[in-house]
C-alpha positions, -999 to +999 in steps of 0.1 A: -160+041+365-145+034+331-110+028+343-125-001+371-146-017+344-116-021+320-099-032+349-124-056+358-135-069+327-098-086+325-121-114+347-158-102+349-180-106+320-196-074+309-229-088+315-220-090+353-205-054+352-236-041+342-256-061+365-231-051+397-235-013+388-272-010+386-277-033+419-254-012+434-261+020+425-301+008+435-288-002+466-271+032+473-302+046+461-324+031+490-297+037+515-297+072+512-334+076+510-334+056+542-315+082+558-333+108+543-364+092+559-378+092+521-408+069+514-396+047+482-433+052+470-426+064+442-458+064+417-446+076+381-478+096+361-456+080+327-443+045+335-436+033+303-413+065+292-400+059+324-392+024+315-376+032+282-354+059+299-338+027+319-337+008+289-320+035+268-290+033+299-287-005+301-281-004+269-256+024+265-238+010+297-234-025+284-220-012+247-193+013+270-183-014+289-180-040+258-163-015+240-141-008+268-129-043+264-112-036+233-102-004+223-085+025+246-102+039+271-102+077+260-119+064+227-147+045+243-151+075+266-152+100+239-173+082+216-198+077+251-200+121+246-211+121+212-252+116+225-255+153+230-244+155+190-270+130+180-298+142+204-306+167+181-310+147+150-329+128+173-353+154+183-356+169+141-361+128+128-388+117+157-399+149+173-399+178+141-379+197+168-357+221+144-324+234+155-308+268+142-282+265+115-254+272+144-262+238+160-259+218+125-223+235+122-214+216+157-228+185+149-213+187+117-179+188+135-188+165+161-190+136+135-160+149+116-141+136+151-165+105+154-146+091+116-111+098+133-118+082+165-137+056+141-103+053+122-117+037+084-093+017+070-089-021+051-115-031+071-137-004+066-147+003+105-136-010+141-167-028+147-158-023+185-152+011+179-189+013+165-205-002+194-187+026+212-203+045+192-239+031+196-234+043+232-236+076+224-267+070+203-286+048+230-275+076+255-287+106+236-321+086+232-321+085+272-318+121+270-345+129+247-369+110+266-356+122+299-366+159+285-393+146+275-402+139+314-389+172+328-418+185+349-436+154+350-416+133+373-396+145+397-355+137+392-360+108+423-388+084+403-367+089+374-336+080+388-360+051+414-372+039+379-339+038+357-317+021+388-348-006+396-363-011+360-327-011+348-314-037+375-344-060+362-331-060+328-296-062+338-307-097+359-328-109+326-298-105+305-277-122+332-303-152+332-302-154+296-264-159+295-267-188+320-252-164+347-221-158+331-197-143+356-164-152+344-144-175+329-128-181+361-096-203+339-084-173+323-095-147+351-069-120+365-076-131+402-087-168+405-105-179+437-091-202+459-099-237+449-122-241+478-142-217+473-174-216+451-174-196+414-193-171+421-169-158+448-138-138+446-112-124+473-132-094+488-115-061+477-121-074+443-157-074+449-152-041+467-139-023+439-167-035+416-194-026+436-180+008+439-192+015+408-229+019+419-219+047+443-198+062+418-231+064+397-250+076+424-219+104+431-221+110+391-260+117+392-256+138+422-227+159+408-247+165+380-278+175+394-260+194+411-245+213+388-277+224+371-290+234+400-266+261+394-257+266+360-279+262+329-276+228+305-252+249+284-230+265+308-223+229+326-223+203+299-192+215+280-173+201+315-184+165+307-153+163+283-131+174+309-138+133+317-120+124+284-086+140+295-092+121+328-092+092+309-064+097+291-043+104+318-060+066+335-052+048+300-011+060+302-013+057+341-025+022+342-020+004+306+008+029+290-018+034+263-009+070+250-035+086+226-025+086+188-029+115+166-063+098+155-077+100+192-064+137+198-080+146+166-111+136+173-109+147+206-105+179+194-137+178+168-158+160+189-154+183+217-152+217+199-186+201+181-203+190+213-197+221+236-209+241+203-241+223+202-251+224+241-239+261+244-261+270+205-288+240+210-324+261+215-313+298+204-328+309+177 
């Protein structure tokens, strides 16, 4: 998903890119429950959490994808896994939730790899870098309210809500902007002149709305997973993603991660498995 919004964003506006990805993915949603023969009914007992839960993504989606814009892909991608590092400060600051002294030591680390992959220098921080970073943060909110839910909601009005609630946001933002698609001058594939804006030749289109059943694929994947395998024998995968990026950014851009990016790689996955596999033992 990362590597065909950095590839898209060359012409699409990230405001767009957001807005494609949740339609799509709500789109796939109904789809499948159509051919499930599942009624899309779906009544949540805690609405506004619910709500918040979609806001928390939109959020953290449209920061990735900005960030994308700018900096490598393996660092917006990495700095996208540091939310289960602040979820706990989360829980402790907001919740009293305390964590044993094992999950501080991987935190700890964790942001240890967040100020190489931050890289301070003359200019103190990459302010792209840092709404990279305010990915993770908005993400790890979504998961401390989606815990929050767990055995309240089932994992389909959860998911009903944060595709629907989200693609309303997603559309508000986009009306806000004046429906900013492109700026179709500058864009990597300009339409025919014939043709109006707002369309593009179709496998460009195709490749963009594949993100929305890459997030439904994602979501499944994962629920999967724990279906299978506890929170902390699964999540330490997640930053198996990172080296798949990697391998995207010198595939497709030649970008090849500095000693900065494998550094933090390093801390912020050593820090991050350490907190999912430590997080609730006591």
């Amino acid at each position: 998903m990362a590597a065909i919004v950095k590839w898209g964003s060359l012409g699409f506006s990230t405001e767009f890119l957001v807005a494609t990805r949740f339609g799509a993915g709500l789109l796939a949603f109904v789809v499948i429950g159509l051919m499930r023969r599942q009624a899309f009914l779906y009544r949540a007992s805690h609405p506004i959490r619910c709500s918040l839960v979609a806001a928390s993504w939109v959020g953290g989606i449209f920061c990735c994808y900005f960030a994308i814009r700018f900096i490598p892909l393996t660092d917006a991608v990495l700095l996208v896994y540091t939310a289960p590092i602040f979820a706990p400060l989360l829980n402790w600051l907001f919740l009293k939730k305390t964590e044993p002294p094992s999950v501080w030591l991987g935190i700890g680390l964790g942001f240890v790899g967040v100020v190489f992959v931050l890289r301070p220098g003359a200019d103190v921080l990459q302010v792209h870098a840092l709404i990279g970073l305010m990915s993770g943060l908005l993400f790890a909110i979504r998961l401390v309210i989606n815990a929050s839910l767990t055995g309240t909601e089932s994992k389909e009005v959860i998911t009903f809500y944060s595709l629907g609630v989200g693609w309303l946001i997603c559309l508000g933002v986009l009306a806000l902007t004046g429906v900013h698609v492109a700026n179709w001058e500058h864009h990597l594939f300009p339409p025919q002149d014939w043709l109006r804006p707002w369309i593009v030749y179709p496998w460009v289109l195709l490749a963009v709305a594949t993100l929305g059943v890459l997030c439904m694929l994602q979501a499944w994947f994962t629920s999967a997973a724990y279906e299978h395998a506890s929170v902390g024998e699964a999540g330490p995968f997640r930053y198996v993603g990172v080296v798949f990026a990697a391998l995207l950014d010198w595939l497709c851009w030649g970008q090849v991660p500095d000693l900065y990016s494998v550094l933090g790689f390093v801390f912020i996955t050593v820090g991050g498995i350490w907190v999912i596999t430590h997080e609730g033992k006591k």
